[in-house]
C-alpha positions, 0 to 999 in steps of 0.5 A: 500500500505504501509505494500507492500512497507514495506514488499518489502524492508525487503526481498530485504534485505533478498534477497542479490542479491539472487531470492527472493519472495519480496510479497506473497499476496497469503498466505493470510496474507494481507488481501485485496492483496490476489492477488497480489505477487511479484518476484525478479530477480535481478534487476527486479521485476515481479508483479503478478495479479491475479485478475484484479485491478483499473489501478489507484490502479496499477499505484500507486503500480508501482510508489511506487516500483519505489522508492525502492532502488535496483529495476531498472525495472518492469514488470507487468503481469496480470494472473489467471486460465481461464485469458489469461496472459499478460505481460508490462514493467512498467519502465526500461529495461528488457531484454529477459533473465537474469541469477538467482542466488540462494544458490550459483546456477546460472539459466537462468530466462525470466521476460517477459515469460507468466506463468512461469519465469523459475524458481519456488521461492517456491521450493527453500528449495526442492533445498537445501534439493536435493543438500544436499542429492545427493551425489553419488546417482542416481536421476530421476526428473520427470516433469523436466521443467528447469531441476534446481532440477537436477542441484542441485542434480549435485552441491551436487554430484549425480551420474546421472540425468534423467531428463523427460518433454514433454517440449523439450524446457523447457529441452533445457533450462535445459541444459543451465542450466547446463551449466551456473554451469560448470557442466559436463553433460555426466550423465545428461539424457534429454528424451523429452517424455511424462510421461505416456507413457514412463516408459518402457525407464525409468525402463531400465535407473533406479533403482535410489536412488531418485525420485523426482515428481513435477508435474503442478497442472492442465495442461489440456493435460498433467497432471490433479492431481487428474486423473495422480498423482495416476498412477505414484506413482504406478510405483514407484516399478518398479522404486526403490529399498529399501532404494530409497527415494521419494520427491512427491511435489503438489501445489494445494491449494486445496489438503492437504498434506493428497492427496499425503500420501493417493495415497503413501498408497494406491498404495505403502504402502512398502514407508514410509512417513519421513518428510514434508520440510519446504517452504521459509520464503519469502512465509508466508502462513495463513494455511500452507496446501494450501501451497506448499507441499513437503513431502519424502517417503523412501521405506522399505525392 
């Protein structure tokens, strides 16, 4: 428990008020918490389990972060694929929403929501990369979910974003998003439709400087990685011009960076592979291929 504690206070410190990975017992670099992460939304911290523990052991762990200075509530969700997710309030108030802040952004975050908060910590680099990159291009952010790639491209001055999920409510938070920065939403596109059935609307509104793909792993229904990513890197032709660039994006620990470079050169070898961005510190990982997985394409004459 002490090396958690520990490593806890370091990122706080880190943090400054920013969302932050506090724990990321996922990357294999604690032995015996492999399970365990924590997340911070300023002034909650969210628990992730993603096996289940010995309620004393769970008890203990909330007691310990009770003492941490800066942390006012806890939440404590219990997930993993095949569990039903279940979320508690340890201690103190949380309330349905709060507001997020990271580099300079602000996003609307739900500590208490099943799955997902609102916001993808690991992605935090992407952002930084996307807002220093977009000036006057033309961006389209597949898998939108929150829209927050979209608000980066905005902050660094984008020309236009088209933002696509079949999630009309997660679109919904995406222009509350927006909204939340003061960012002017006349060249801010939200098409609720589901993406393998909608590229004709999508070749009509393009071809965009930049593309950015960041799709669920495994969403049965929607998106199953090995099935899906290989028919939307086919389309990208239709989509680009030489010189567009492309941030493809997996988070299957299962799949190495090699999954994405091999669709990209089987399907569409006219684009180039440049670079892999780096994770967050705040996500240490033993073996850096079962990490989140960010890698840039450029397309050549």
């Amino acid at each position: 428990m002490e090396p958690l504690i520990q490593t806890v206070s370091q990122q706080l410190q880190q943090a400054a008020g920013s969302a932050r990975r506090l724990f990321h017992g996922r990357g294999h670099c604690y032995p015996g918490l492999e399970h365990v992460v924590i997340d911070w939304f300023a002034p909650v911290a969210v628990v992730r389990l993603y096996e289940a523990v010995e309620p004393a052991w769970c008890e203990r762990l909330c007691a310990a972060l009770a003492q941490v200075p800066g942390i006012e509530a806890l939440v404590v969700q219990s997930r993993g694929r095949g569990r039903e997710t279940s979320n508690e309030v340890a201690w103190g108030e949380v309330p349905e929403r709060l507001v997020a802040t990271e580099q300079g952004l602000q996003f609307w975050v739900s500590p208490l929501q099943n799955q997902n908060s609102g916001l993808f910590l690991d992605m935090r680099e992407g952002r930084r990369w996307v807002r220093e990159h977009a000036q006057a291009a033309r961006v389209l952010n597949l898998f939108a979910y929150s829209c927050a790639f979209s608000v980066a491209a905005m902050a660094g001055g984008a020309a236009s974003v088209v933002n696509l999920d079949m999630s009309r409510g997660a679109l919904a938070r995406g222009r509350d998003n927006h909204q939340l920065n003061a960012q002017d939403q006349r060249d801010v596109r939200f098409l609720g439709h589901d993406l393998l059935k909608s590229w004709g609307k999508l070749r009509k509104l393009g071809p965009y400087d930049l593309v950015l793909i960041d799709p669920p792993s495994f969403q049965p229904g929607s998106f199953i990685a090995e099935r899906d990513y290989r028919k939307v890197i086919r389309r990208l032709p239709e989509l680009t011009e030489p010189g567009s660039r492309i941030l493809a994006c997996h988070n299957d620990p299962l799949h190495d960076s090699g999954f994405i470079r091999t669709l990209m050169a089987e399907e569409c070898p006219q684009f180039a592979f440049r670079e892999r961005l780096p994770n967050p510190d705040d996500f240490p990982e033993q073996d850096p291929e079962r990490a989140l997985k960010v890698l840039l394409f450029e397309r050549e004459s």
